[in-house]
N, C-alpha and C positions, 0 to 999 in steps of 0.2 A: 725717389719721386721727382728729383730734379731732370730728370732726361724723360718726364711727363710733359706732352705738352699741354700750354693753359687752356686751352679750348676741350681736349680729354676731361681735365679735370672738372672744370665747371659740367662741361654734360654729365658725367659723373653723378657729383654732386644735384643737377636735375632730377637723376633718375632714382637716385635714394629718397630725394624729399618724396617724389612721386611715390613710391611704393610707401613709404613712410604714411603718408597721406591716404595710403590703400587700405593700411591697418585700422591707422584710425578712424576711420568711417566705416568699415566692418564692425569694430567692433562697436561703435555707437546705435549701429544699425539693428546688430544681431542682438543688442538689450532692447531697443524701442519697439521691436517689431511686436504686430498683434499677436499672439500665440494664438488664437480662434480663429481670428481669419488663417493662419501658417496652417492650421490643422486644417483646415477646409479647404484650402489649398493641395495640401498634400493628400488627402483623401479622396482627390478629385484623378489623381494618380500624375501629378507635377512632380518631375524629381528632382530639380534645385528644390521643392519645399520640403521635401522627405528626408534628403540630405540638413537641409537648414534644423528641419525637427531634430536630430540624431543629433546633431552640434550642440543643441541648446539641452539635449535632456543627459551630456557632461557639461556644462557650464565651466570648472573648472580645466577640465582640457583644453577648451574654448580659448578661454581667456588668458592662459598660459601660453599659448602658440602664439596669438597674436600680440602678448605683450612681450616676449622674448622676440620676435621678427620688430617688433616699433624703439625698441630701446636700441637694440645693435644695430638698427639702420639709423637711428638717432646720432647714437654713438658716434656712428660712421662717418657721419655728415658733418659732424661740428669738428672731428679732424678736418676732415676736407677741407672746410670754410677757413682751418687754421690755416693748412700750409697754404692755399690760394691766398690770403690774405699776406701770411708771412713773402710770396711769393712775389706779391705788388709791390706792398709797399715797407718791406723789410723785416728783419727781426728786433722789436723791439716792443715794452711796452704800450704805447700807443695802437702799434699792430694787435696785440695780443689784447686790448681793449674793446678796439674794432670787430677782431674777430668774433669774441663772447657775444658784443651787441648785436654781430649780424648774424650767426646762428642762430642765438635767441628767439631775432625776429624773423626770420626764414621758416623755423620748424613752427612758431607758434601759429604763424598768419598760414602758412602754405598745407602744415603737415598736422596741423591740430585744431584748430577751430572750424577753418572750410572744410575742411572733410568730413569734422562732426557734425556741423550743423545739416552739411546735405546727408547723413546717414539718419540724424534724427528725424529730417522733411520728409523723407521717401523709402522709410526703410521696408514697406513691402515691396516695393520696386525691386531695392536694390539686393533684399537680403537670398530670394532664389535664386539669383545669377552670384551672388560673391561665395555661396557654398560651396559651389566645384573647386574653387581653388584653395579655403579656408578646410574641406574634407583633404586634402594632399597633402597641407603643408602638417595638419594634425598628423596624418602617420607620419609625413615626413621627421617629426621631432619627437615621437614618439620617445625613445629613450629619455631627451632629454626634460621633457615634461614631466615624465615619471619621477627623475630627481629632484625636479625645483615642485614637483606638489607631496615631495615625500616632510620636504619643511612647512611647505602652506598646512599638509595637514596635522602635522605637529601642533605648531601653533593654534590653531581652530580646537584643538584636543585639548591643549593648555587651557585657555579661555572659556571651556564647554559649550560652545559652539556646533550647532547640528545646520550648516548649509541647505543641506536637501531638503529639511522641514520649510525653511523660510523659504524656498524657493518655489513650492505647491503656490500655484496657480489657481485658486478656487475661488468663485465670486456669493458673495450671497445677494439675497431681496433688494438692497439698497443699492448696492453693485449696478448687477441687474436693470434697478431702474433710470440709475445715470446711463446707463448706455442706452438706454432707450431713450433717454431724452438727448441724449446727444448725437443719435443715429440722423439724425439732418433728412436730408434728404436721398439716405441708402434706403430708409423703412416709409414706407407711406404713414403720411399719419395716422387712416384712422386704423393700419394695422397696430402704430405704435399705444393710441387709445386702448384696442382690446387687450395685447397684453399688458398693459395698466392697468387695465382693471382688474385681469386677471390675480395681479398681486392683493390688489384690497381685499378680496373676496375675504380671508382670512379676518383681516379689520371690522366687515361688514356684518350685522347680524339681519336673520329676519325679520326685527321689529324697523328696519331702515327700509324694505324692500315689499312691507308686505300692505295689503288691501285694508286700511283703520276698519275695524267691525263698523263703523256707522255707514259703510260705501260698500258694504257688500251685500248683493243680491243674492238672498235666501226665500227657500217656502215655508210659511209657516202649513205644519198638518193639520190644523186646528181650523183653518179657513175652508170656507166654501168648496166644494168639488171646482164650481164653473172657477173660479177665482184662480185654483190653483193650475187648472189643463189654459187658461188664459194667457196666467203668466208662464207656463211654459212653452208656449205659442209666440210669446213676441221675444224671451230672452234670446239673448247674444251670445253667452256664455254655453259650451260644452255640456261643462257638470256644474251642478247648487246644490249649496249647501240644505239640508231641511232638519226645521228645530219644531218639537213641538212646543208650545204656550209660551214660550219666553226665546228670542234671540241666543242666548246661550246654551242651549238645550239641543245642543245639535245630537240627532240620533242620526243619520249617516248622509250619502253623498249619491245627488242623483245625476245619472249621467242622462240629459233629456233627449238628444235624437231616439234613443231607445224605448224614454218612456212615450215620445208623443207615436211613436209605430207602433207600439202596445196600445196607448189608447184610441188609435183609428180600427184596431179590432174588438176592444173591449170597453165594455163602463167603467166608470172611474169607483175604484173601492176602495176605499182605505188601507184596509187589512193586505189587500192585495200587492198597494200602491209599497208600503213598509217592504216588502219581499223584493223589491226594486234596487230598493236602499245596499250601497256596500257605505261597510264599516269605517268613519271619518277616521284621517290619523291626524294627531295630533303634535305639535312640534313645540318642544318648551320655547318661552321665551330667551333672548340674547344668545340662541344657537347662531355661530357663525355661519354666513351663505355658504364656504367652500365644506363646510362637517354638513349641511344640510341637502349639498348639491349631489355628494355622495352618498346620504341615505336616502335618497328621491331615488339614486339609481340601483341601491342593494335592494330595494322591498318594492322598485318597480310602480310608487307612486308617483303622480305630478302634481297634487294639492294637497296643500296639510292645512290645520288649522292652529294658528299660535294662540297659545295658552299662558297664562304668568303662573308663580305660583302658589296662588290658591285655584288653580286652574278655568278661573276668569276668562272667555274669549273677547282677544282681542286684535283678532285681525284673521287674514287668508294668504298665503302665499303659492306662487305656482312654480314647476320648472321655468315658465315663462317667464315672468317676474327677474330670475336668475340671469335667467339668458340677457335681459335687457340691461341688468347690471354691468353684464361683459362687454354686450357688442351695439348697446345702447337702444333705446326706443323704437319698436317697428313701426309707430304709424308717427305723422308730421305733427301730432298736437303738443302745443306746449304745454306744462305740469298743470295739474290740476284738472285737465280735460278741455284748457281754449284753445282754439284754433288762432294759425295766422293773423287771421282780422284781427284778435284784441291785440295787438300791438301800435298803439297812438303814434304821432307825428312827431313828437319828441323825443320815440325811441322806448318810455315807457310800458308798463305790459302791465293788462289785467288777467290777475290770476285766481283762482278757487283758494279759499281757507284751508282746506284738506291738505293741499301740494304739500310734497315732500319738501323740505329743506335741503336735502343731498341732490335730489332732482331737480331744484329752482336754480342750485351752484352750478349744477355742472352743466344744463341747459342753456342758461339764460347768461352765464361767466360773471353772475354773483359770488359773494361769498358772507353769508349768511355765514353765524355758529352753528356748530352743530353738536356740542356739549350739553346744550338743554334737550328743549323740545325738537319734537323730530318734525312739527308740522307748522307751517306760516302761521295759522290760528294759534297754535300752541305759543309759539314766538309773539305774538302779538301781546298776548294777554298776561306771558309775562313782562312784560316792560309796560302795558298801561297798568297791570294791578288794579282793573278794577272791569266791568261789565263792559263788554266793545257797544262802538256805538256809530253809528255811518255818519263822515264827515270828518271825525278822527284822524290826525298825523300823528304819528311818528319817525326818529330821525333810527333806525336799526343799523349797525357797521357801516354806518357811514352814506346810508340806501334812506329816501322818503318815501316810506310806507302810507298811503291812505285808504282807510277802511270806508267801501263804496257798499258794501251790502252787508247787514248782517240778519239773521234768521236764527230763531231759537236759543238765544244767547251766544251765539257761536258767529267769527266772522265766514260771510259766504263767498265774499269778493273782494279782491283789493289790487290797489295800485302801485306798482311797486316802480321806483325811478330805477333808469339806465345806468346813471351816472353815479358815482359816492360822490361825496358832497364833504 
């Protein structure tokens, strides 16, 4: 090496840190990288990502080529650095001091942390263009990878050790919803809302989602003819429920466009009006929305009636209802049924006793319990423990609650503050 000149040597030395530097950023890279985005990439027909895929699903080939290419370029260089060194400023310990420190800090600063850290910043950048040459260098060492993993996989054998298992890639629910919440600004948010909610559905039952039986518009058969072609003349609703003599007594389900074109040709008959009726179905209570979303679509209904059990009715729920859980609210009113306007100057809101408690959280970016009662009234009257009464505060998670109307023992109205306190 002495009939080397020093300027060979040092470029030399350059170009092993360099590729030295190559490795190690590969192979930082080729661990960080997404594996979903790399498949989506590669399915889009990219072949640095298809190559990258094929790399990654030998892991240990992988990692063997490129730590056999980083150790002997290693290797290489901290000779180098000796004899350059030895070459300046002699043979002697001093030198051979210098030397150790400036290799040290050469490969660590030039060939091992910069190149890591940009592999770990950019590794879907980087990891489809570094494949072409990381697929080469794998055959190219083919043989000898085979020998130095005939001891890796001894040992893994030794220790009972299964690689491949640990290295499935597979996300569940929780998973799932950190990426969602940390999809930034690649997912719009309120696509990242619906599949949110999509996951609760499971959590969710019909008694969270559905119509309290005191808020649902039913007929009784037992009323008047004029009463009954009345209210079917001003409702809103599709289909209603009809009970004879008592609200719980639902004998079936009327779908009213049909019967008010029936009754512009015909009198109203009782007997008749029954023959109208299809059969209510019925939905036990604490059925989850996603088990109930699916039997709405085997038997082709869009309303059931939830039931507890001693088969007590106590509420309505629709396909809609569901959908609204998903993809949220289709009309602008706040819970309970107020509009806009009730929203006061300090940001406070007046809401209905009925509202939901899951639909006041996630509307209004409260956070009410939801362990108890399912409804504001219901919350209320647990924590006064005793008859509501208008005028009334209370302090709820940290929210001042004032009861502005009540009607029939029951709170009608209240005020709920913006702010926790």
């Amino acid at each position: 090496m002495d009939s080397i000149p020093l300027e060979a040597l040092i470029g030399a030395l350059i170009l092993l840190l360099v590729v030295s530097a190559f490795f190690s950023g590969s192979e930082t890279s080729m661990m960080a990288v997404n594996r979903y985005r790399l498949k989506t990439l590669s399915k889009s027909g990219h072949r640095g990502a298809q190559l990258a895929e094929k790399l990654l699903a030998e892991t240990d080939k992988l990692l063997s080529a490129v730590l056999i290419g980083n150790n002997l370029l290693n290797s290489a260089a901290a000779a180098l650095v000796t004899v350059i060194v030895f070459r300046l400023f002699g043979e002697s310990e001093l030198a051979l001091t210098m030397a150790t420190l400036l290799v040290t800090f050469l490969i660590l600063v030039f060939s091992e942390v910069t190149p890591k850290v940009i592999g770990a910043s950019w590794p879907e950048r980087l990891v489809p263009v570094i494949s072409y040459p990381l697929t080469f260098l794998v055959k190219l060492l083919r043989p000898v990878i085979w020998f130095v993993n005939l001891f890796v996989r001894a040992q893994l054998k030794l220790f009972r050790l299964n690689p491949s298992a640990a290295t499935e890639h597979s996300m569940g629910v929780e998973e799932l919803r950190t990426l969602l919440a940390e999809s930034g600004s690649f997912l719009p948010s309120q696509h990242r809302s619906i599949l949110s909610n999509l996951f609760d559905l499971e959590d969710v039952t019909v008694d969270d989602a559905m119509l309290p039986r005191g808020q649902i518009e039913a007929i009784d058969l037992a009323a008047e003819p004029e009463e009954i072609v009345r209210q079917l003349g001003t409702s809103h609703h599709a289909r209603l429920p009809v009970y004879e003599d008592e609200p719980n007594n639902v004998i079936g389900i009327l779908h009213v466009r049909r019967a008010l074109a029936r009754l512009q040709e015909e009198e109203f008959d009782p007997e008749l009006f029954r023959t109208w009726l299809r059969e209510p179905y019925f939905i036990p209570s604490g059925t989850s929305l996603y088990a109930q979303l699916a039997q709405f679509q085997a038997t082709r209904q869009s309303l059931g009636l939830v039931v507890d059990e001693y088969g007590e009715l106590l509420g309505l729920v629709s396909v809609e209802d569901i959908l609204e859980e998903i993809v949220g609210e289709f009309t602008a009113v706040l819970p309970g049924g107020q509009n806009a306007n009730n929203v006061f100057p300090d940001g406070s809101y007046l809401v209905d006793g009925a509202a939901s408690l899951r639909e006041l959280n996630r509307k209004l970016k409260l956070q009410f319990p939801l362990d108890g009662p399912r409804t504001l009234n219901g919350l209320l009257l647990e924590h006064l423990e005793a008859m509501p009464e208008a005028g009334v505060g209370v302090m709820i998670a940290g929210y001042p609650v004032e009861i502005v109307q009540v009607q029939d023992r029951m709170v009608k109205t209240a005020k709920i503050g913006a702010r926790r306190v």
